[in-house]
Structure formats: C-alpha cells, structure tokens
C-alpha positions in Angstrom: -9.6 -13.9 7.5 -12.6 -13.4 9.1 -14.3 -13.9 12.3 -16.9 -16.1 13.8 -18.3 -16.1 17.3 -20.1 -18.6 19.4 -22.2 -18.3 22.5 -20.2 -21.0 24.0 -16.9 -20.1 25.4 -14.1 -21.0 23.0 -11.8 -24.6 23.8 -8.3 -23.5 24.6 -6.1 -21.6 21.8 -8.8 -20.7 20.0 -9.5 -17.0 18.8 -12.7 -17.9 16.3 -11.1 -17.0 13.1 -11.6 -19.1 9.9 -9.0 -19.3 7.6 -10.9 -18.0 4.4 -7.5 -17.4 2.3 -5.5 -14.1 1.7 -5.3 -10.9 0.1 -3.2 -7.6 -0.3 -3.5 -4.3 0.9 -2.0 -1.6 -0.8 -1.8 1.6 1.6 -1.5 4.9 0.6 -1.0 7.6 3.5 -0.2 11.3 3.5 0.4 12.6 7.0 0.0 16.3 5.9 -3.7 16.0 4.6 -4.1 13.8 7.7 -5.5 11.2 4.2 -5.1 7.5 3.6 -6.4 5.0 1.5 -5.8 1.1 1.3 -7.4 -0.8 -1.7 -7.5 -4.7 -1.3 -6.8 -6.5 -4.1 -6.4 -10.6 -4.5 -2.8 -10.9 -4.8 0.1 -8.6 -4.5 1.5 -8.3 -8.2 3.5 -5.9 -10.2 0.5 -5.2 -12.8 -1.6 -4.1 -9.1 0.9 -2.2 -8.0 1.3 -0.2 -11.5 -2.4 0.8 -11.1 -2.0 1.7 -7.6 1.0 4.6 -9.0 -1.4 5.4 -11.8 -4.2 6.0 -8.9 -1.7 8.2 -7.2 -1.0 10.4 -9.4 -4.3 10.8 -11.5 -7.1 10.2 -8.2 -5.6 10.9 -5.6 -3.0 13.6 -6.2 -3.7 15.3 -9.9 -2.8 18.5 -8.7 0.6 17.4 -7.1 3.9 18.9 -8.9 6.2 16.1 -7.0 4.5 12.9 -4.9 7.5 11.7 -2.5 6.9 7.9 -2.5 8.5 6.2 0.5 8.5 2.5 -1.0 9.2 -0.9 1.0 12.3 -3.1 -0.4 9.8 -5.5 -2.1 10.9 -7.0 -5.8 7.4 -5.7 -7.1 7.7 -2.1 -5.6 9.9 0.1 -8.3 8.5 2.2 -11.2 9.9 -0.3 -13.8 6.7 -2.1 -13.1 4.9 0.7 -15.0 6.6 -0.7 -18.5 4.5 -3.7 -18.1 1.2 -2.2 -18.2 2.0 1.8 -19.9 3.3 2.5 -22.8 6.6 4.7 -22.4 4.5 8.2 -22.8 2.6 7.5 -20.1 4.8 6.2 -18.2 7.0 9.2 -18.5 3.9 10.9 -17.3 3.6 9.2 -14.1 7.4 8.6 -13.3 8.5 12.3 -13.3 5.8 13.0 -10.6 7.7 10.7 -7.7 10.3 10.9 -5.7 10.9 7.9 -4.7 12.5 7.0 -0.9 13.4 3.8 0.1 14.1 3.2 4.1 17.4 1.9 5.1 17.3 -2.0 4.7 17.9 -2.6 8.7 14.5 -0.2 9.1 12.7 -2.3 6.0 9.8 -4.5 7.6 7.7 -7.1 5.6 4.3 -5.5 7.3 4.9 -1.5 8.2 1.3 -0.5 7.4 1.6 1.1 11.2 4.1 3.9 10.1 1.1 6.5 8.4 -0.7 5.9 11.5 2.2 7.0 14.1 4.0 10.0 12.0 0.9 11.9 13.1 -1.2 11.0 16.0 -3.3 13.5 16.0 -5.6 12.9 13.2 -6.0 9.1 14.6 
C-alpha cells in the first residue's frame, strides 16, 4: 500500500491510499541488543522463510551458541522448511542453533509484529 495526497480535502471514507497489492514482512527482533530487522519480501513462503533462519544464524547472529526463536503458529514457520532448500548437513548446522518457542495458541495472533516493540520501551 502506499499513499497519495491531494490538496483538496478528501470525499467522506476516504484515507488516500491506493491499493498497489501486498507483500510480507519477516521481523526479526532481539530486545537485549535493543536490534531488529524486517526484510520485505513478495510473498510469505516456506523457501523465504528458510533464508530468513539461514540469515539468523549466519548475518545476524554468527557468534550466538543458542538463538531462542519465539515462532507464530503459522503452517510455514517450523525448521522442517529448511529440508526444502539445505541439504541435511546444513541444515543440521542451522537447526541445533534454535530454541524454538511457540506462544500458547489463545496468545497466537495473525499480525504480532508489535510485541519486539513493547518488551522493551526504552530503546523505542
């Protein structure tokens, strides 16, 4: 989405955005580095999302010994995505550096990009 304005006062129910299609972010957030990062990518797909771990682990986080990975409910978010892009020694690699967390279903939302920004408020 993007946004257009006009001089002219908008008619009634308008908020001058054009519909210009979709897209994904992926967010990465670590509240203790006060750090985040959010790629956008066309589409939201396992093969993305098995990049995005890669990323982690060897961009983002090479020296980590353990990455705790707090992960929506999503049928494309779960390391077995990994086997679609890795072969198994790398795979291996990248798997043994999560922990993987997954928040009670009740607590799962589709959007909850908000949460890294209210653990720590500080750093906003």
């Amino acid at each position: 989405m993007s946004w257009s304005f006009t001089p002219s006062p908008l008619p009634p129910n308008t908020h001058g955005s054009v519909w210009e299609g979709t897209c994904n972010l992926f967010m990465i957030a670590c509240p203790d580095r006060a750090w985040r990062a959010v790629n956008v990518t066309d589409r939201r797909g396992r093969l993305d999302f098995a990049h995005r771990l890669k990323d982690l682990v060897d961009v983002h986080c090479p020296e980590a010994e353990q990455i705790r990975l707090v992960m929506d409910h999503l049928n494309t978010h779960t390391l077995a995505v990994l086997y679609e892009v890795f072969d198994a020694p790398e795979v291996r690699r990248i798997a043994r550096k999560f922990e993987v967390h997954y928040p009670p279903p009740e607590r799962c939302s589709p959007c909850r990009s908000d949460l890294p920004l209210t653990l720590h408020q500080p750093w906003l």
